[in-house]
N, C-alpha and C positions, 0 to 999 in steps of 0.2 A: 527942695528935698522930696524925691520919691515915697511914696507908703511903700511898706515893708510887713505888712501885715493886710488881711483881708480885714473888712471891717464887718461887724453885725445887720446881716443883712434877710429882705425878705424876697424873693422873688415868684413871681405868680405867672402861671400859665389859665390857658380856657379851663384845663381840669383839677389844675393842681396846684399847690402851695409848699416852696421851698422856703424851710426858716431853721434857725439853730435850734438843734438837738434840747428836748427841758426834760427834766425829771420826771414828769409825767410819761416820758414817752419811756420808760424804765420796762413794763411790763411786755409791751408790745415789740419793743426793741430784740427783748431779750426772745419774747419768741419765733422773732424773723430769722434769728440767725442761728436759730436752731432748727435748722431744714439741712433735708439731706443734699441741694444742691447747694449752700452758701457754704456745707462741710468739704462738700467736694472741690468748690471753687477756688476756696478762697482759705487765709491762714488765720479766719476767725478761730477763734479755742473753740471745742467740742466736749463733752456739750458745753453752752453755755448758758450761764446763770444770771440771776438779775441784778447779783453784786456784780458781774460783770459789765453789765449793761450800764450800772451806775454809776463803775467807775470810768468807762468810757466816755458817757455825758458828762462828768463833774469833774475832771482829771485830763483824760488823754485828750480829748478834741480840744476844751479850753488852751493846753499847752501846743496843742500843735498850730494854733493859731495865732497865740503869743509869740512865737515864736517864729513867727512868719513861714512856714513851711505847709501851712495849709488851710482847710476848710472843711469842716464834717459838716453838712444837712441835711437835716428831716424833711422827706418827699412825702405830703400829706393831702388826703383827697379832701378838693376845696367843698363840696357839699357837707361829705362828711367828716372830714378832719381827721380819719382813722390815719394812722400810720403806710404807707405803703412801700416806702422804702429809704437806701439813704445815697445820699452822692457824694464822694469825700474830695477834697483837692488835696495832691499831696507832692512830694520833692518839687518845690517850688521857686524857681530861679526869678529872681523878682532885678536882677539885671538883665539878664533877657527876654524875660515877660515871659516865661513859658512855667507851665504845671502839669501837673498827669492827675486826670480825671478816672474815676471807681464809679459805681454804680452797682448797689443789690435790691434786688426789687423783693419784695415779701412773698410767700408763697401762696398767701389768699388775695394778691395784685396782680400775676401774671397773664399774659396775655393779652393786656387793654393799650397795650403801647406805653406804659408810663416811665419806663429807661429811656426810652426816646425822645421824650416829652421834657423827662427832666435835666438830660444833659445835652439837648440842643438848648435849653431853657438857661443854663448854667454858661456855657460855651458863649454864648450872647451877652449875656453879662459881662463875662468876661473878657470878651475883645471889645463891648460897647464902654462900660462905665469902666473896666480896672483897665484898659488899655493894654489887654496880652496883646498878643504877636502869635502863640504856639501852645496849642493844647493839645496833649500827648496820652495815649491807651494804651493799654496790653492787656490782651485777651490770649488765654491759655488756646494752643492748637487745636485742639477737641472739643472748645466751647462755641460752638457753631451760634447758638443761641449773642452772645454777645458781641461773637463779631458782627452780627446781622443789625445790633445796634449800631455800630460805630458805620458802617454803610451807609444806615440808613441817615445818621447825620450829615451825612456826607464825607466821613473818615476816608485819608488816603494813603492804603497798605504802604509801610516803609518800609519790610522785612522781618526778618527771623532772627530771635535772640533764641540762639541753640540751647538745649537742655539748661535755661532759665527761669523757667518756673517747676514749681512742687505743687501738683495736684494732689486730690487724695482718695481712697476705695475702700468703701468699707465693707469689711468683712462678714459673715454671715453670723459672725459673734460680736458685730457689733464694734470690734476696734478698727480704727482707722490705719494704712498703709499709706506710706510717702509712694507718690508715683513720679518720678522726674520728665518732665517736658519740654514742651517748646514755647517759647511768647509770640506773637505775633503784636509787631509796634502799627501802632497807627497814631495819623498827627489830624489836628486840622487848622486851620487857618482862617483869619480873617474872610479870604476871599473864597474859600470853600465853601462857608455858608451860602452862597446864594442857590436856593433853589432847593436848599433842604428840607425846610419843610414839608416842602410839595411829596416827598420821600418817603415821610414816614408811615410805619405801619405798625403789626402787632407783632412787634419783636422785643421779648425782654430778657436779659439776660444779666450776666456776673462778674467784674473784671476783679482782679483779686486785688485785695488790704494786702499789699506787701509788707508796710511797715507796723499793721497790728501785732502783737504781741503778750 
């Protein structure tokens, strides 16, 4: 019998340290996804608060993993341990071995490569020990920043889901406006990794929580 569920896991790079979301990271959590690009990216709540934050560590990622449809991680810097960002797996076909990978990086993390970092790092895992076949992205048309990540993994462009995503712009008073889009899908594969590494750079960026709420 196949697993049907990811299991509690830690994964480590040269700079970084991916492990499950803890209540401690409640604070920091909550202040990452209170930036004006994770508002704009992505279908995080705005603002958001740290009963927010709390119930997403203690409630929604624990159920989304119960239930085999995913994996939420905390991307944390291995010297210092601060938070930097998170990587989530989510609609998760575990007969075809395939998932769609998120990534939001924090706004005092950008720039040092660590979306890069942690979802070639993730991707690895996941074709090496859980045996995918297919990890899949979408990045909103105008998020230049994240597709520069999935590039830089070695992602390869599979088209345009038309007016599929909902961006957002916020107003000079502060409320947010639905702006409707485009996705750009990207997959990668097993045999796509080779040579990615060699790739990377300081590119980080936002694919959007479609299924937060």
């Amino acid at each position: 019998m196949t697993s049907s569920t990811f299991p509690t896991i830690s994964i480590s790079t040269e700079r970084l340290v991916l492990r499950p979301l803890d209540e401690d990271d409640v604070p920091a959590l909550a202040a990452m996804m209170n930036d004006e690009q994770v508002g704009a990216w992505t279908d995080v709540p705005q603002p958001f608060t740290e009963a927010g934050a709390r119930t997403w560590i203690t409630e929604y990622a624990p159920a989304e993993r119960a239930a085999g449809r995913g994996l939420d991680l905390a991307v944390t810097e291995f010297l210092t341990q601060r938070l930097v960002g998170i990587v989530q797996l989510g609609k998760t076909d575990w007969h075809v071995r395939a998932t769609e990978l998120s990534y939001i990086i924090a706004p005092w993390a950008r720039g040092e490569g660590y979306a890069s970092e942690a979802a070639l790092a993730t991707a690895r895992w996941l074709f090496g020990d859980q045996k995918f076949e297919r990890v899949e992205l979408r990045t909103a048309a105008d998020n230049t920043a994240s597709q520069q990540v999935a590039q830089k993994i070695g992602c390869i462009s599979e088209g345009v889901l038309r007016n599929a995503c909902i961006a957002h712009v916020r107003a000079e008073d502060g409320t947010w406006t639905d702006v409707r889009t485009d996705f750009i899908v990207w997959s990668l594969l097993p045999e796509d990794l080779e040579g990615a590494a060699d790739h990377l750079a300081d590119a980080d960026g936002f694919t959007t929580f479609t299924d937060w709420s």
